[in-house]
C-alpha positions in Angstrom: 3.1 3.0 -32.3 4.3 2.7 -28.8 4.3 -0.6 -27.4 2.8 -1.8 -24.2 6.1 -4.0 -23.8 8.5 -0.4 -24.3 6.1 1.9 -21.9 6.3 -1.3 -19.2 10.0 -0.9 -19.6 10.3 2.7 -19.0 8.4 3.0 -16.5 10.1 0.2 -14.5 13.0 2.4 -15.2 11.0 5.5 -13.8 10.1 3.8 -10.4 13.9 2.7 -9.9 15.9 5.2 -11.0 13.6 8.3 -10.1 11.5 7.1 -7.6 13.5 5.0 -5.7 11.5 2.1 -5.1 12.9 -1.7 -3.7 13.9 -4.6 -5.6 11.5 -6.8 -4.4 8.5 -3.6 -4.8 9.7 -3.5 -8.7 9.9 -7.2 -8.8 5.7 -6.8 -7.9 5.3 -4.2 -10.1 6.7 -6.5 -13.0 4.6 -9.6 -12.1 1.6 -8.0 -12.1 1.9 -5.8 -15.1 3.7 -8.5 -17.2 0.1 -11.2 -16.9 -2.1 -7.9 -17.8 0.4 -8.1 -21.0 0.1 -11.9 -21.3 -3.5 -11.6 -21.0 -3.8 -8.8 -23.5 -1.6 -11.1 -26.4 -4.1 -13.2 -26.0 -7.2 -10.9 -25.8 -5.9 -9.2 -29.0 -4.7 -12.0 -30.6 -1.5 -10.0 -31.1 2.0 -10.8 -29.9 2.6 -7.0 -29.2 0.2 -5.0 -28.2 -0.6 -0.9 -29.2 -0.5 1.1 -25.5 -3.0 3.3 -27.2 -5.2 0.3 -28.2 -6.0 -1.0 -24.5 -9.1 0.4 -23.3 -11.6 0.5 -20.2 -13.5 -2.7 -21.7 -10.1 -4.5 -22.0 -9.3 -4.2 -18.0 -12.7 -4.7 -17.1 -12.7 -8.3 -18.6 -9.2 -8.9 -17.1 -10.5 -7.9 -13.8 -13.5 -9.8 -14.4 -11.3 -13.2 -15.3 -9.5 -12.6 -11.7 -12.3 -12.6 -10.0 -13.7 -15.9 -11.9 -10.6 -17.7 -11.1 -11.0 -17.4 -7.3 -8.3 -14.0 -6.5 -8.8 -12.1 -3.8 -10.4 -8.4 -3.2 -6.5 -7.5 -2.0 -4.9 -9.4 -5.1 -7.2 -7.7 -7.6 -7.0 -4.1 -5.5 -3.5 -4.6 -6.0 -2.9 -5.5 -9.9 -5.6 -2.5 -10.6 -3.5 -0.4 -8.2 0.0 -1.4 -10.2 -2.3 -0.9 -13.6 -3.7 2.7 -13.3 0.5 3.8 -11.9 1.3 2.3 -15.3 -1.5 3.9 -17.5 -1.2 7.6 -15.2 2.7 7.5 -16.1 1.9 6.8 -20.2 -0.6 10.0 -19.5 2.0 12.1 -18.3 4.5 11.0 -21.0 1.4 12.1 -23.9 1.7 8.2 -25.4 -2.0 7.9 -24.4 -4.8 9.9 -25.1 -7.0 8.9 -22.2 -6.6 6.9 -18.9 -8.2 3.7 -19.6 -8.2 2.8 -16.0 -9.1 6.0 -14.1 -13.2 5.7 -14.0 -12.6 1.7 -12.7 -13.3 1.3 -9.0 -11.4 -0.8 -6.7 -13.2 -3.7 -5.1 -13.6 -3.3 -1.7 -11.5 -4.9 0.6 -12.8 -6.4 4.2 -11.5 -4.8 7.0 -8.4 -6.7 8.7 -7.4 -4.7 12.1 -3.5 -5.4 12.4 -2.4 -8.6 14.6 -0.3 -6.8 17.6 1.0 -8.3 21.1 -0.4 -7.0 23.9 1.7 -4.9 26.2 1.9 -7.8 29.1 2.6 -10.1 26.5 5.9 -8.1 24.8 6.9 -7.8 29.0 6.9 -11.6 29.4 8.6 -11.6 25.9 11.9 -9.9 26.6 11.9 -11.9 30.2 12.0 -15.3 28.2 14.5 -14.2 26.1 18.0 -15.6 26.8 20.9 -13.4 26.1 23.5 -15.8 26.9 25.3 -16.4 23.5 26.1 -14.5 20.5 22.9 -16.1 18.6 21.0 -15.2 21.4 21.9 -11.6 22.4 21.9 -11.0 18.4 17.9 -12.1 18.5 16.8 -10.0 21.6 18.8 -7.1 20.5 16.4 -7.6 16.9 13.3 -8.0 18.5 14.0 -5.0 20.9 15.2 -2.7 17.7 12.2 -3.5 15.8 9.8 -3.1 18.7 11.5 -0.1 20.1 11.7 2.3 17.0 8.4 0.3 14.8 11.2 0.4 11.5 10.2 -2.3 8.5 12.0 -5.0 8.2 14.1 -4.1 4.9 15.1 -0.9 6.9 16.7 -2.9 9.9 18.5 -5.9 7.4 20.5 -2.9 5.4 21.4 -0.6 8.8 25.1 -0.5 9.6 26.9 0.4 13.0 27.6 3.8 11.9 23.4 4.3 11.7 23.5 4.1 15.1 24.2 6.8 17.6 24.9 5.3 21.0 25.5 8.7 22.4 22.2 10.2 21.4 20.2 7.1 21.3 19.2 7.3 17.8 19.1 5.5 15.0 19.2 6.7 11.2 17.4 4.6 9.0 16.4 4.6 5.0 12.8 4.0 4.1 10.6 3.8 1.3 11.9 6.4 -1.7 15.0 6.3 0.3 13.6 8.8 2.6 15.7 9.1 5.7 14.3 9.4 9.3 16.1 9.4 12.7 14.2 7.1 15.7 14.5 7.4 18.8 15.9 3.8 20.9 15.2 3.2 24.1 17.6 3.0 27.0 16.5 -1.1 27.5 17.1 -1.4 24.1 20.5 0.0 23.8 21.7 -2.1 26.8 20.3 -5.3 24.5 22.2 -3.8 21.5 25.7 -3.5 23.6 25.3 -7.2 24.7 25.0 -8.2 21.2 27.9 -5.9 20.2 29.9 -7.1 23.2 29.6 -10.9 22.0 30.2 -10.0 18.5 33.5 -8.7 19.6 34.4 -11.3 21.6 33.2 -14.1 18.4 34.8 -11.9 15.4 37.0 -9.2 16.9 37.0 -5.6 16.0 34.4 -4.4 13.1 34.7 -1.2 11.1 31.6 1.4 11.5 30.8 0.9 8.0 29.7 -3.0 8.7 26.6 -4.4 8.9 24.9 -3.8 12.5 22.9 -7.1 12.5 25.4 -10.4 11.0 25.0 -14.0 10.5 27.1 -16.4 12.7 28.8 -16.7 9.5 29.8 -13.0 10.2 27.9 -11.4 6.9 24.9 -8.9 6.7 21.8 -10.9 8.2 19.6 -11.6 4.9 15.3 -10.6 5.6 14.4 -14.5 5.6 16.5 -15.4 8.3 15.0 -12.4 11.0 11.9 -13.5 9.7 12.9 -17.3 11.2 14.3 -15.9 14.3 12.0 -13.7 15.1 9.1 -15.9 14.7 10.3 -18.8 16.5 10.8 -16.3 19.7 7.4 -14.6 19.1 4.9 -17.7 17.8 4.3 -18.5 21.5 2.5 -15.1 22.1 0.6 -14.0 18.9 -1.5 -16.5 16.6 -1.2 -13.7 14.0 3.0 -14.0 14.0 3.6 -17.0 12.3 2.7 -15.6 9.0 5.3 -12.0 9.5 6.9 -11.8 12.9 8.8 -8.4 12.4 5.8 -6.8 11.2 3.7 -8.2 14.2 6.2 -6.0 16.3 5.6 -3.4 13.9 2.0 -3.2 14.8 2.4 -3.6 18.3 4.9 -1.0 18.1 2.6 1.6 16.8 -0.4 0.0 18.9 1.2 0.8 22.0 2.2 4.2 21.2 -1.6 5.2 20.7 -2.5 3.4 24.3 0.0 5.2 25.9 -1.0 8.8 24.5 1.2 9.5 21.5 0.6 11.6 19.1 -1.0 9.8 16.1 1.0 12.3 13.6 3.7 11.5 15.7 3.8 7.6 15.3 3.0 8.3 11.4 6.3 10.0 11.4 8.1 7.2 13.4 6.3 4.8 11.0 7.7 6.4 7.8 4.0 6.9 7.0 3.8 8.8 3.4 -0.1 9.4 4.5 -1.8 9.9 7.8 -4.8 7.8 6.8 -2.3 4.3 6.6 -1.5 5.5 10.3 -5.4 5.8 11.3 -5.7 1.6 11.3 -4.4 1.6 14.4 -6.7 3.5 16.1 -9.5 1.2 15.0 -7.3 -1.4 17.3 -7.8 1.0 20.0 -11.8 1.4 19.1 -12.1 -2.1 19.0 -10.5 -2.4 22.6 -13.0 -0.2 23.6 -15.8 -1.7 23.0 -14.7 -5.0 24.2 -14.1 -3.1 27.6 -17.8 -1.3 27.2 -19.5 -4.3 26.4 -18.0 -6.0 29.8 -18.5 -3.4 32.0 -21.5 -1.0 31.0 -24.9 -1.9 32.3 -26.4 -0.8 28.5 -24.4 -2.2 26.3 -26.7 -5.7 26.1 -25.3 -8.0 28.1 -27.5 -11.0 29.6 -27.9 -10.9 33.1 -29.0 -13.3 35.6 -32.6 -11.9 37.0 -32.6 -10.6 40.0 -33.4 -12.8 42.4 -34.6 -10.1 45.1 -38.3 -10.9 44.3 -38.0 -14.3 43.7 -37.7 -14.2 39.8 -41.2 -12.7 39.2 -42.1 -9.2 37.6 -44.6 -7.3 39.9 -46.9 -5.2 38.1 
């Protein structure tokens, strides 16, 4: 007997050591996987549970219990998701006979179009941001990096000085499955990131290349949370959708503005660190949606009420 409790273990062990993935992405992976086992203890009435005994009926009525106690289509998508990664690995490993989870469908999820700043509004962005003090060049110079290359948020709290090449205008950064990419940065944006490197000097002195690029006034690597603060304080005044994940607003609006301007849409999957080219295609749906918001203004077919035309007084001749 393998049990589910051993093949959980092992396969945490898989996704970190082989696969590469985050703290906080195996941290997920845990939750989720751990309440299918405390659900199962109790399903079975068994304090350790068989991997071989768990079948399609048994996740069925644990999906079913979700649902009942009010999770969402994304929270259930997601513990199925973590569920049939766990049960596909026990395959490949020959502890199972069968998938339990393959045939199960996902629920469907509504569509959410990404929340993005429009390209006036990231222009009257960078002009209210000061630049006057160590904080402050520190902020701008994260808000421009982000915007500028569209890297995650994890990607820009671990970069270091030596990640960035002022020369070339680059920057190197590690992704998911530590998979490294190169970005481009922007002229604008490298003047913002000298600033901030100039008032660093001036508050801390000389740094070695191997240091963290972005620091705390407290002069230590800047932790996610607190560019999640900044960044949202600066941002809240110009999306609704901000307030909730700033650096990933910029993200979006990153990639958004790419596809207005005429890039590439392989191109921005590969500056997105995009595994698949279908997680890329949301934000053309942004640009569809623009599109018919523009139509329905301006086209005389699209179903717009009009005021009647008033050149024969109101009335229909026949």
């Amino acid at each position: 007997m393998l049990s589910y409790d051993t093949c959980l273990n092992r396969f945490l062990s898989y996704l970190h050591e082989i696969r590469g993935y985050s703290a906080n992405t195996l941290e997920a992976y845990g939750r989720d996987l751990l309440q299918f086992r405390d659900y199962c203890r109790d399903y079975y009435s068994e304090p350790e549970i068989d991997i071989k005994k768990i079948d399609k009926l048994t996740l069925r009525h644990f999906l079913g219990k979700l649902s009942e106690e009010g999770q969402s289509a994304k929270t259930i998508a997601r513990k199925l998701a973590a569920l049939k990664s766990l049960f596909k690995f026990a395959m490949r490993n020959e502890w199972i006979d069968k998938n339990p989870a393959y045939a199960i469908r996902s629920p469907k999820l509504p569509s959410k179009l990404p929340v993005f700043i429009t390209q006036e509004q990231m222009r009257a962005l960078f002009r209210s941001i000061p630049a006057d003090t160590f904080i402050h060049s520190r902020d701008k110079a994260l808000v421009d990096l982000i915007y500028s290359t569209g890297m995650r948020l994890n990607e820009l709290v671990q970069l270091n000085i030596m990640d960035l090449n002022t020369h070339g205008n680059t920057v190197s950064v590690v992704g998911k499955g530590d998979k490294q990419r190169v970005l481009p940065v922007g002229t604008e944006t490298m003047k913002s990131l000298d600033a901030y490197l100039a008032f660093r000097r001036e508050k801390f002195g000389s740094f070695e290349t191997s240091s963290p690029l972005f620091i705390s006034k407290q002069n230590k690597r800047i932790s996610p949370r607190d560019v999640q603060y900044r960044i949202e304080k600066i941002i809240r005044a110009f999306s609704e959708g901000a307030r909730k994940n700033s650096p990933h607003v910029l993200r979006h609006s990153f990639a958004t503005h790419l596809l207005e301007n005429g890039a590439d849409l392989q191109a921005v999957r590969s500056l997105l660190g995009h595994s698949s080219l279908s997680t890329t295609q949301i934000y053309t749906h942004v640009n569809t949606g623009r599109l018919k918001d523009v139509y329905r203004q301006a086209h005389p077919r699209a179903g717009r009420r009009n005021k009647p035309n008033n050149m024969n007084g109101g009335h229909d001749e026949s």
